[in-house]
N, C-alpha and C positions, 0 to 999 in steps of 0.2 A: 504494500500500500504506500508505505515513506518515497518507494522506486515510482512511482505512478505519480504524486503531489509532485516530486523531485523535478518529473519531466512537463507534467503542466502546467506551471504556478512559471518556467523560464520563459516558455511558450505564451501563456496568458500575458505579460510582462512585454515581450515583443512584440506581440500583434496591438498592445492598445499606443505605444511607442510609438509603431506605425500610421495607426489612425492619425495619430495629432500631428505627426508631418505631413501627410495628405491633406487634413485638412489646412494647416495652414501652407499651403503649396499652391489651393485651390485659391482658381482666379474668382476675384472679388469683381461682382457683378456691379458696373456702371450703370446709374439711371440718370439720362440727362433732361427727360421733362421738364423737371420742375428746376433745374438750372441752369436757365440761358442766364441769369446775371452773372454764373461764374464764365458761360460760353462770352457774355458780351465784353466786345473791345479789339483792340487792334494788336493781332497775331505775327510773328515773323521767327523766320526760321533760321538767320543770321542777326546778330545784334549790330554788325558793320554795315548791312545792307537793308532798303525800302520794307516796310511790312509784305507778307504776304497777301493778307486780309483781315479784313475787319470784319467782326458779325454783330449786328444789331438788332436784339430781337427777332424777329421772323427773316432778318435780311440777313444776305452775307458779299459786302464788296470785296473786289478780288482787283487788288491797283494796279497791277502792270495790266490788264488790258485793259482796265476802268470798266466794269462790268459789275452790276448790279444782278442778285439771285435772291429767290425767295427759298427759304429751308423752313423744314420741317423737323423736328425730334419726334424720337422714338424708341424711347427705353435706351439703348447706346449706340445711336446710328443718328446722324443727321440725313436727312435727305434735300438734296436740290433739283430747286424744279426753273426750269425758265416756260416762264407764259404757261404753266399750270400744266407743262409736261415734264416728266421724270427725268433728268438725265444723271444723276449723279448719288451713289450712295458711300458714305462714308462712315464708318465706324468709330469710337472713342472709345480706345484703348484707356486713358487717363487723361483726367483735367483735374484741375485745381487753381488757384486762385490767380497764378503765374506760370503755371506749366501745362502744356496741350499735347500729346501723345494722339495722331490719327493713323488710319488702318485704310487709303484708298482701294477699295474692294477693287475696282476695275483695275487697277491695273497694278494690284500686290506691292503698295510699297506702304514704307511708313513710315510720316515724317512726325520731329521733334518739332515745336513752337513754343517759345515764350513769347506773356504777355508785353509790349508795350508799354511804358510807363506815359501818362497822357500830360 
């Protein structure tokens, strides 16, 4: 019986060991609904060079072609629409007050941004 507790009680011990690295391993789910104030503001992916974009609430300009888009959220995907058709979805890997991590779906990359100081 001591030879049986001996070998379950290491086993028990390892596996719950493992649980709590898995869980804290696991990607923490982004919800950006409810915060475009942390999305609002002007984004740039070099601090020596022009913003990349600004997003405004429902809007997002993009300065090197001067281009104006309307987005949508959605749990951790922005969506852009021009003139109320889809072209563009993007994911949000990570935001925060000053740091923007995105996932452009179409065409597999993923770019860093920080905020702007206004």
């Amino acid at each position: 019986m001591r030879i049986l507790g001996a070998l379950i009680i290491p086993f028990l011990i390892l596996s719950s060991c493992n649980n709590s690295i898995n869980e804290s391993n696991a990607k923490k789910h982004i919800t950006i609904e409810n915060s475009s104030d942390v999305l609002d503001g002007i984004w740039g992916s070099n601090e020596k060079s022009n913003a990349d974009f600004g997003i405004y609430g429902d809007s997002i300009y993009y300065v090197d072609p001067n281009l104006w888009y309307k987005i949508s959220y959605s749990q951790d995907t922005l969506k852009i629409f021009q003139e109320d058709k889809f072209i563009e979805k993007i994911l949000v890997q990570r935001v925060d007050k000053d740091s923007l991590i995105l996932k452009y779906l179409d065409m597999d990359i993923i770019m860093r941004y920080k905020k702007r100081k206004k």
